[in-house]
BALOBA-1460 file (C-alpha; in Angstrom, 3 decimals):
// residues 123
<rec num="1" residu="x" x="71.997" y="-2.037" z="32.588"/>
<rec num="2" residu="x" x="71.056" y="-4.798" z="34.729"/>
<rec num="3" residu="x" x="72.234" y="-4.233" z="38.404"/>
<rec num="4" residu="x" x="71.859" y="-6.407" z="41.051"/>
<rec num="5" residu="x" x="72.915" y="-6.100" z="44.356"/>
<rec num="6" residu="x" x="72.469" y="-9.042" z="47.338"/>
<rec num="7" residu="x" x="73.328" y="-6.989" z="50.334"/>
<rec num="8" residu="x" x="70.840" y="-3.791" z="49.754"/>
<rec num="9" residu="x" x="68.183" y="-6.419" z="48.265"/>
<rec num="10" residu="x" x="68.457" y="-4.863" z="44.868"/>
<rec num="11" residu="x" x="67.809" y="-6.440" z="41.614"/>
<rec num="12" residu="x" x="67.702" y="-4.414" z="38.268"/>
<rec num="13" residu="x" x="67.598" y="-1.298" z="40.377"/>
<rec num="14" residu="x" x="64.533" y="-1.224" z="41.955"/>
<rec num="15" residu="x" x="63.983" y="-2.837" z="45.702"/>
<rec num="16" residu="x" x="63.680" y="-6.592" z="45.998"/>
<rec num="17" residu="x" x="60.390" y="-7.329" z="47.370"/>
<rec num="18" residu="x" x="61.115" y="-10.530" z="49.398"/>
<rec num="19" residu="x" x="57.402" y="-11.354" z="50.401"/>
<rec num="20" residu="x" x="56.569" y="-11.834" z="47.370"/>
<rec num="21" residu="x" x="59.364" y="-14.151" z="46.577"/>
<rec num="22" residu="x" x="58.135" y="-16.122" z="49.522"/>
<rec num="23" residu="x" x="54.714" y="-16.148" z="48.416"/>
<rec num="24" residu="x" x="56.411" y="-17.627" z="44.779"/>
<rec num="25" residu="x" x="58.607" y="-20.174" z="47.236"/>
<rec num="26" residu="x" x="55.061" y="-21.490" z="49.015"/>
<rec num="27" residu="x" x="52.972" y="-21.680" z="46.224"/>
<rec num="28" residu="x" x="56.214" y="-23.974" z="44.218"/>
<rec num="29" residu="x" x="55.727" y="-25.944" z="47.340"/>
<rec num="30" residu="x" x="51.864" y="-26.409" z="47.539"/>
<rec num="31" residu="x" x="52.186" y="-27.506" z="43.785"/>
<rec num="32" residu="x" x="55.360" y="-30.013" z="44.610"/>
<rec num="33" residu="x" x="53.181" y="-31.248" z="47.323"/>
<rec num="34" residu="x" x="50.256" y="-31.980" z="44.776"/>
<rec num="35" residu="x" x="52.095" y="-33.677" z="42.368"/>
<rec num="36" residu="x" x="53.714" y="-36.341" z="45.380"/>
<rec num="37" residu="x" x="50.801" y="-36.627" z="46.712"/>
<rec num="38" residu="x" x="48.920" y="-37.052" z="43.395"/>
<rec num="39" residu="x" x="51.962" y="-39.823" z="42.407"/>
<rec num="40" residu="x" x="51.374" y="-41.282" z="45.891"/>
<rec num="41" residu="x" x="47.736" y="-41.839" z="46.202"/>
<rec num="42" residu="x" x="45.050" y="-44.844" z="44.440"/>
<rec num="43" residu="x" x="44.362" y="-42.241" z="41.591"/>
<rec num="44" residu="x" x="48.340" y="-41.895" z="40.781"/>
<rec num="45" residu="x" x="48.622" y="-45.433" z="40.874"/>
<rec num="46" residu="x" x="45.615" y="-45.863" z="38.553"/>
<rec num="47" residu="x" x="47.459" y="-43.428" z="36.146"/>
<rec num="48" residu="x" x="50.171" y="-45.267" z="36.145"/>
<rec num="49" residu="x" x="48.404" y="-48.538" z="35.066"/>
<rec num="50" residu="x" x="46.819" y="-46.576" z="31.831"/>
<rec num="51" residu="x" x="50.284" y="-44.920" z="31.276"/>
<rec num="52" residu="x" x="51.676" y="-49.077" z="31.048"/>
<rec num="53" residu="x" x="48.756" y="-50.814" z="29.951"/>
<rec num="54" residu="x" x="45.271" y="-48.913" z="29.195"/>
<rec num="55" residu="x" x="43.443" y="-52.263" z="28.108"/>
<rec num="56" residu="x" x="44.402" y="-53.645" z="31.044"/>
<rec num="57" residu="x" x="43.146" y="-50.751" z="33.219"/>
<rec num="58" residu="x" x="39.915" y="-50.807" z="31.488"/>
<rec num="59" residu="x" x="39.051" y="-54.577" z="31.850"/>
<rec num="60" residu="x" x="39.856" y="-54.259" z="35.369"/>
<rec num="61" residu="x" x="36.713" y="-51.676" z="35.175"/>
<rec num="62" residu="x" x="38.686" y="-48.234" z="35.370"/>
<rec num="63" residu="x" x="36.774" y="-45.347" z="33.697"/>
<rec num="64" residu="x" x="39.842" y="-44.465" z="31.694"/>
<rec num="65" residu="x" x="38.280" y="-41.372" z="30.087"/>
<rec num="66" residu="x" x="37.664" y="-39.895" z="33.425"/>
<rec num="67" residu="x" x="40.755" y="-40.414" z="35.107"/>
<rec num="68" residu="x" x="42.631" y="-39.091" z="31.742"/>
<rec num="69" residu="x" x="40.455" y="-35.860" z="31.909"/>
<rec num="70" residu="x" x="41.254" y="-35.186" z="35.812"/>
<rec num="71" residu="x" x="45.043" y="-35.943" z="34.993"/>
<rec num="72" residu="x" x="44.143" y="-32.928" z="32.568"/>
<rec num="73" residu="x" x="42.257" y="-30.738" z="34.711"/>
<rec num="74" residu="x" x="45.101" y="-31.271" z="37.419"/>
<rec num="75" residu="x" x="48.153" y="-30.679" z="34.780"/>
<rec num="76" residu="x" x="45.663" y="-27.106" z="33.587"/>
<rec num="77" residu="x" x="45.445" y="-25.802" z="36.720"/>
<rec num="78" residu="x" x="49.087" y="-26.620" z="37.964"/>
<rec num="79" residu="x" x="50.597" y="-24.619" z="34.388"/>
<rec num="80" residu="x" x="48.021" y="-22.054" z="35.058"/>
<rec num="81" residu="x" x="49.389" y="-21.382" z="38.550"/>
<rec num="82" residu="x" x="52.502" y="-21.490" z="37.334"/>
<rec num="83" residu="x" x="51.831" y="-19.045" z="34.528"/>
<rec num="84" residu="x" x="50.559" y="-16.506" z="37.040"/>
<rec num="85" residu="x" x="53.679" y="-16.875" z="39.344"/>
<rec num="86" residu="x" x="55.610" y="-15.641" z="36.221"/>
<rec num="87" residu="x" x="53.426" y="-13.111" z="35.632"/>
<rec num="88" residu="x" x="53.896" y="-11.866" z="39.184"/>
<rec num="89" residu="x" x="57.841" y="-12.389" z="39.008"/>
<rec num="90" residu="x" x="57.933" y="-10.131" z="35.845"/>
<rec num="91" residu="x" x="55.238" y="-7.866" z="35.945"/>
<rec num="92" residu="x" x="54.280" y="-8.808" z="32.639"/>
<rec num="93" residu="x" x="52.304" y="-11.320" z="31.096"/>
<rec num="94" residu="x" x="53.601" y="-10.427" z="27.069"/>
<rec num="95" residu="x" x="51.943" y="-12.021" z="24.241"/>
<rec num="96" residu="x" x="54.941" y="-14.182" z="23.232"/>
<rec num="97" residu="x" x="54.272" y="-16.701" z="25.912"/>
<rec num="98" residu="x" x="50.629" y="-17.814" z="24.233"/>
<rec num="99" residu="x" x="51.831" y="-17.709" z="20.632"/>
<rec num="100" residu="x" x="51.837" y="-21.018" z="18.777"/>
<rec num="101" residu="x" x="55.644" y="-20.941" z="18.284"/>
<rec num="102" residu="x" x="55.844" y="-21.274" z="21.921"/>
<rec num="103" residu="x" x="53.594" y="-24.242" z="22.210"/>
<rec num="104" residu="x" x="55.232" y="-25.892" z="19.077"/>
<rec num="105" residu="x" x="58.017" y="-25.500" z="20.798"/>
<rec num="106" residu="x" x="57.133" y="-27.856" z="23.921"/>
<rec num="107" residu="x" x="55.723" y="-30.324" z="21.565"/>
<rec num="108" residu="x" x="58.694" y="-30.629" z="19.136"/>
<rec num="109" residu="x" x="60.519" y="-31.086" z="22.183"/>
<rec num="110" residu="x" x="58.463" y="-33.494" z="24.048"/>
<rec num="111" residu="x" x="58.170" y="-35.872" z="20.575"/>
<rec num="112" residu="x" x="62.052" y="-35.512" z="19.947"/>
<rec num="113" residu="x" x="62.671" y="-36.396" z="24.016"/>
<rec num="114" residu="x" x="59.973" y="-39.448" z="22.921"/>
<rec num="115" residu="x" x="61.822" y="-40.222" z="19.899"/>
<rec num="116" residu="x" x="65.413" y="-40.633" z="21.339"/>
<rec num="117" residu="x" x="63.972" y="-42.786" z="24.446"/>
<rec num="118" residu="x" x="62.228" y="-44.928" z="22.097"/>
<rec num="119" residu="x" x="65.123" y="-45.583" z="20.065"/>
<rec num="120" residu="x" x="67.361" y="-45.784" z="23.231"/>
<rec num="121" residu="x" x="65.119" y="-48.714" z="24.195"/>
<rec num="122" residu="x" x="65.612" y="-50.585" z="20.698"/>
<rec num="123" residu="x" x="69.246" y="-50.687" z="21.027"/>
C-alpha cells in the first residue's frame, strides 16, 4: 500500500528525505541553466543554422561535424545526469530502463511527433 503523508514528510512509509530532493531540485536547475545558456550563446546559434540549413553553415566555414558531436556529447551527459537523478529518486537503477524496447520507444515517438509536424506543414 502506497502511503503518503505531507505533514509528517512521509511517502510510501518510510521518511521523506528532503535534502536530497533539493539536491534533485539544483541539479534540474544547473541542467535548465545549460541548455539556456547553450540556446543563448554563438555555439547555439551555430546549431541552429545546421538545424535550418547545414550547406549553408558549412560554406560559411563551420566545422559541422564538430559542432554536431559536442551537441552530442552535451545531450550524453545531460540524459546521463538525468539518469542518475532517477536512480537516486528510486533507489534503483532496474534493467528495464536500458532495454531496446525502451529506446524504440523514444524513437517511434520522436519519428511519429516528426511525421505529424511534417504533414501539419503540407496542409
Amino acid at each position: 500500500m502506497f502511503i503518503v503523508r505531507i505533514r509528517g514528510y512521509t511517502v510510501g512509509g518510510s521518511p521523506l528525505n528532503l535534502n536530497l530532493y533539493y539536491f534533485i531540485f539544483v541539479m534540474f536547475c544547473m541542467g535548465f541553466w545549460i541548455i539556456y545558456r547553450t540556446i543563448k550563446s554563438p555555439f547555439g546559434q551555430v546549431l541552429k543554422a545546421i538545424r535550418e540549413n547545414e550547406p549553408r553553415a558549412v560554406s560559411l566555414g563551420y566545422k559541422v561535424e564538430r559542432f554536431k558531436l559536442m551537441a552530442f556529447v552535451i545531450s550524453a551527459a545531460l540524459a546521463g545526469m538525468s539518469g542518475a537523478m532517477k536512480s537516486l529518486v528510486f533507489q534503483l537503477a532496474s534493467l528495464t530502463d536500458v532495454s531496446w524496447h525502451t529506446s524504440g520507444e523514444v524513437v517511434l515517438m520522436t519519428l511519429f511527433i516528426l511525421h505529424n509536424y511534417h504533414k501539419g506543414e503540407q496542409t
